[in-house]
C-alpha positions in Angstrom: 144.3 51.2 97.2 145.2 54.9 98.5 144.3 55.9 94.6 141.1 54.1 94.9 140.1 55.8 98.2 141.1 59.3 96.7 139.5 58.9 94.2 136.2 58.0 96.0 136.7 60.8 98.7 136.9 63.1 95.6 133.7 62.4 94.0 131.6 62.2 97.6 133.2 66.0 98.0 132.3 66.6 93.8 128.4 65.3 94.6 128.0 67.4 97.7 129.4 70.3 96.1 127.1 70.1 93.0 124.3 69.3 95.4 124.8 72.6 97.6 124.7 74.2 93.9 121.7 73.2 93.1 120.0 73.8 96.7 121.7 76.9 96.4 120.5 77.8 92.7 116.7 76.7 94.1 116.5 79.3 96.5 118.1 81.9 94.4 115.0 81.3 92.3 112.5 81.2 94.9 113.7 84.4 96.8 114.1 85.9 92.8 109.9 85.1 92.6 109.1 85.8 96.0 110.6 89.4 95.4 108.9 89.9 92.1 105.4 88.6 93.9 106.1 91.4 96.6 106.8 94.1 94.4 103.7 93.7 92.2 101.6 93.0 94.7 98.6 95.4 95.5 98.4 97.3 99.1 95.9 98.0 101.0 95.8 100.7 104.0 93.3 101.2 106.3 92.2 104.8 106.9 90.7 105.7 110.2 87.8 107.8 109.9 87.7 111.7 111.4 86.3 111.7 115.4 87.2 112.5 118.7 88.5 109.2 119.1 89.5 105.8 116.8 87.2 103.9 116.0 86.8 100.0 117.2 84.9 97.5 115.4 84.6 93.9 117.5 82.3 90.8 118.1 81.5 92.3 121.6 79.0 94.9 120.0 78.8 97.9 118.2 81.2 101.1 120.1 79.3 104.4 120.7 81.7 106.5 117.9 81.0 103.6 115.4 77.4 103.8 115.8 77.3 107.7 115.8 80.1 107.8 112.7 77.7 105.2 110.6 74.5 107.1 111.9 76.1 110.6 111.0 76.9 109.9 107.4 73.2 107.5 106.8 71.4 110.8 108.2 73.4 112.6 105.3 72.8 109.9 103.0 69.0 109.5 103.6 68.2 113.0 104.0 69.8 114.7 101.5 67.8 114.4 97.8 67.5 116.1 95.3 66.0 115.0 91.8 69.2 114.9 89.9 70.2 112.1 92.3 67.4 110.0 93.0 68.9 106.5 91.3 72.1 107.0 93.0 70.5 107.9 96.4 68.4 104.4 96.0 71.2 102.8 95.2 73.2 103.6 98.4 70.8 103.2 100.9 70.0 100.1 99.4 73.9 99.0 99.5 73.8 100.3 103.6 70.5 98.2 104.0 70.3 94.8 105.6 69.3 91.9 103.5 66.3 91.0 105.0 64.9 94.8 104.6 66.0 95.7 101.0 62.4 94.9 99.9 60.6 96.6 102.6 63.0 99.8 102.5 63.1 99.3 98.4 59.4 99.7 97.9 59.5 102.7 100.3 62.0 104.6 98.1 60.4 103.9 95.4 57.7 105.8 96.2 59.6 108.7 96.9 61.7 108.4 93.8 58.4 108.6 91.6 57.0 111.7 93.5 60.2 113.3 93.5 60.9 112.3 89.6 60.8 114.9 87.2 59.9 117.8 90.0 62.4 120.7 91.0 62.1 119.8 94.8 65.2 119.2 97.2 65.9 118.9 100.2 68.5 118.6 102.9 69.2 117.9 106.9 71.2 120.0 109.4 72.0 118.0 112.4 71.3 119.3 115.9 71.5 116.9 118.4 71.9 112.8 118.0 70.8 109.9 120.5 72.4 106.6 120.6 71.0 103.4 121.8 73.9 100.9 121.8 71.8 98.1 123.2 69.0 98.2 120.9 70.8 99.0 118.2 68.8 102.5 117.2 69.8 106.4 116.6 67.4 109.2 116.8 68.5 112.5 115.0 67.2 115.9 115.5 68.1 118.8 113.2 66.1 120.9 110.5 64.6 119.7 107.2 64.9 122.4 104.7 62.9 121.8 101.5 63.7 123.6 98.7 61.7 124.0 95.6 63.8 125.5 92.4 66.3 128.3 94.2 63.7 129.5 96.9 63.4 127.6 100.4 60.0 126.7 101.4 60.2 125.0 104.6 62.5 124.6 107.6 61.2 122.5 110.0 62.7 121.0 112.7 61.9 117.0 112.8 63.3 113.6 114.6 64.3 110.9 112.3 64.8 107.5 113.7 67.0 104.6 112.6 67.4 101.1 113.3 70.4 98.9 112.8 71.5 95.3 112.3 75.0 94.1 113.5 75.9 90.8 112.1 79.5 90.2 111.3 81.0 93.1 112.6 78.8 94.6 110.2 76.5 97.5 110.6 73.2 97.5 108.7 70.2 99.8 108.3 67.0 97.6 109.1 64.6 100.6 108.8 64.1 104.8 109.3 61.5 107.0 109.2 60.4 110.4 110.9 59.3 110.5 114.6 55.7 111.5 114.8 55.3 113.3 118.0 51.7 113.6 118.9 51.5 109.2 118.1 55.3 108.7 118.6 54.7 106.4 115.8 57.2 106.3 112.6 55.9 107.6 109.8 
């Protein structure tokens, strides 16, 4: 009887020992995979932008340095042409435009891509002084067109450009710009 119970007692120790083995050899192989999956995994770091402050995106609505950061580099973006660039300028206003406008702002750029095509005219934007309407959503910039034709400048003009925005998604989207007449106060 005492051999009988040994016995017993010996293989209930025997199965929870190889069961701890295998529990044990499991995990091994999960923390091996887990490491592995860590290692080869891509990384991604978010880079804060250059201001006088960070810069905040929420649902609340857009922050005053988002909206003049955004604004800042569309002014650049928009305003800056020359005819070596014209698909690639398209192209990235386009990818900054909000759905719903692509066609309207499209056709517009068209137009200036086939009277810029082919011609030795450029032109770029100097920033002066920037308003921003956080409510409504809009940025006026004021600064000096220069217009350049082959190496010689021909115009410096100072002019307002307007632009209206979109948030949707804590996204910011261009909905529409254009030059502030002054004697209709119209866009142009």
């Amino acid at each position: 009887m005492e051999l009988s119970y040994s016995h017993s007692h010996s293989q209930r120790i025997l199965r929870q020992r190889n069961i701890l083995a295998i529990v044990a050899s499991g995990l091994g192989a999960l923390t091996l995979l887990l490491f592995i999956f860590t290692v080869s995994r891509d990384r991604e770091v978010v880079l804060q932008p250059i201001l006088r402050s960070p810069v905040t995106v929420s649902s609340a609505g857009v922050s005053r340095e988002y909206l003049e950061m955004i604004t800042r580099d569309t002014v650049v973006l928009t305003l800056n042409r020359s005819p070596q660039n014209l698909e690639y300028w398209m192209n990235s206003v386009l990818d900054i435009t909000a759905p719903s406008a692509q066609g309207k702002i499209k056709a517009d750029l068209l137009k200036i891509v086939n009277e810029q095509r082919g011609s030795s005219i450029s032109q770029f934007y100097t920033i002066e002084k920037m308003d921003l309407d956080t409510k409504n959503l809009r940025s006026e910039v004021t600064g000096s067109l220069h217009t350049i034709v082959g190496n010689k400048v021909i115009s410096n003009e100072r002019r307002t450009f307007r632009y209206d925005w979109e948030y949707s998604g804590l996204s910011l989207k261009l909905i529409g710009f254009g030059m502030v007449v002054a004697e209709q106060g119209k866009e142009k």
